[in-house]
N, C-alpha and C positions, 0 to 999 in steps of 0.2 A: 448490603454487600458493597464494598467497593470495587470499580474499574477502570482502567483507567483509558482515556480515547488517545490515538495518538495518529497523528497528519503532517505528512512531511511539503516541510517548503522546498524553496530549489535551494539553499543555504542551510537549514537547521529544522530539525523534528521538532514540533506541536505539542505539547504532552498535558493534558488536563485529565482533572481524579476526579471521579464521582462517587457517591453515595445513592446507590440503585436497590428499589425492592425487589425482593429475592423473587426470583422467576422471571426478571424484566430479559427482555432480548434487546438483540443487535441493533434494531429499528428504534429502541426507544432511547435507545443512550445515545444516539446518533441524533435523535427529535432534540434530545436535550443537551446539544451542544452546538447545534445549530448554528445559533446568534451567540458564539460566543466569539470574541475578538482575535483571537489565535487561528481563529478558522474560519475568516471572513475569503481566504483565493479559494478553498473548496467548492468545486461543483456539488452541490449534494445529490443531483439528478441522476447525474452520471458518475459518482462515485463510487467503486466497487469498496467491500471492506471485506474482513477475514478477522479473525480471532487466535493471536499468537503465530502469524506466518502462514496460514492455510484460510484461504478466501473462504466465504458461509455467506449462506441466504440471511435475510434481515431476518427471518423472524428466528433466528438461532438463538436457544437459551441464555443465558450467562452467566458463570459460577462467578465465586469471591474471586477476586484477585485476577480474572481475564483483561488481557490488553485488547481493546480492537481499535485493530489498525485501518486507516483510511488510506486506500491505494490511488496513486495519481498517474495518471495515465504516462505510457513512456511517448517522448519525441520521437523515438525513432527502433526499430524492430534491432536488437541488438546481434543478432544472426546475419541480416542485411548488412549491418555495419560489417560486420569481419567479414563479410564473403567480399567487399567492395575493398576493403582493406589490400585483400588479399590477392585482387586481382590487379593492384598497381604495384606490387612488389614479384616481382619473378622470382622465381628457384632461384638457390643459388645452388641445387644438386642438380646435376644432370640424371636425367633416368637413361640415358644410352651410354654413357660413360663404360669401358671396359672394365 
């Protein structure tokens, strides 16, 4: 079966194709791509992964044609960000206004 692994840089997504026996999981197509050069910034320790957009344990099956994806940790809490945002910019509505 193939699938395809994919790991985002801070510039441009990763995309390498494999050829996987049928039954292989998340952990193994991840063993097998390891040392591949596309994917040398990856923490693999601490990398979480998912299977078309919805994060999965390693040992998750894998049909033909699954993308799994390598997720990289965010800089920064993106709720944190707009709450900060938000707290340097005042209303421009008044709530007591008649």
């Amino acid at each position: 079966m193939r699938v395809a692994i994919v790991a985002p840089t801070p510039d441009r997504q990763e995309v390498v194709e494999l050829e996987l026996a049928e039954g292989a999981t998340v952990a193994e197509a991840i063993e097998r791509v390891r040392s591949h050069p596309a994917f040398a910034h990856v923490d693999w320790e601490r990398a979480r992964a998912g299977v078309w957009s919805r994060e999965c344990a390693r040992d998750t099956p894998l049909r033909d044609g699954d993308r799994v994806e390598i997720y990289r940790a965010l800089k920064a809490d993106p709720k944190a960000e707009r709450r900060a945002r938000a707290r340097l910019k005042p209303s421009t509505r008044s709530r007591n206004a008649p």
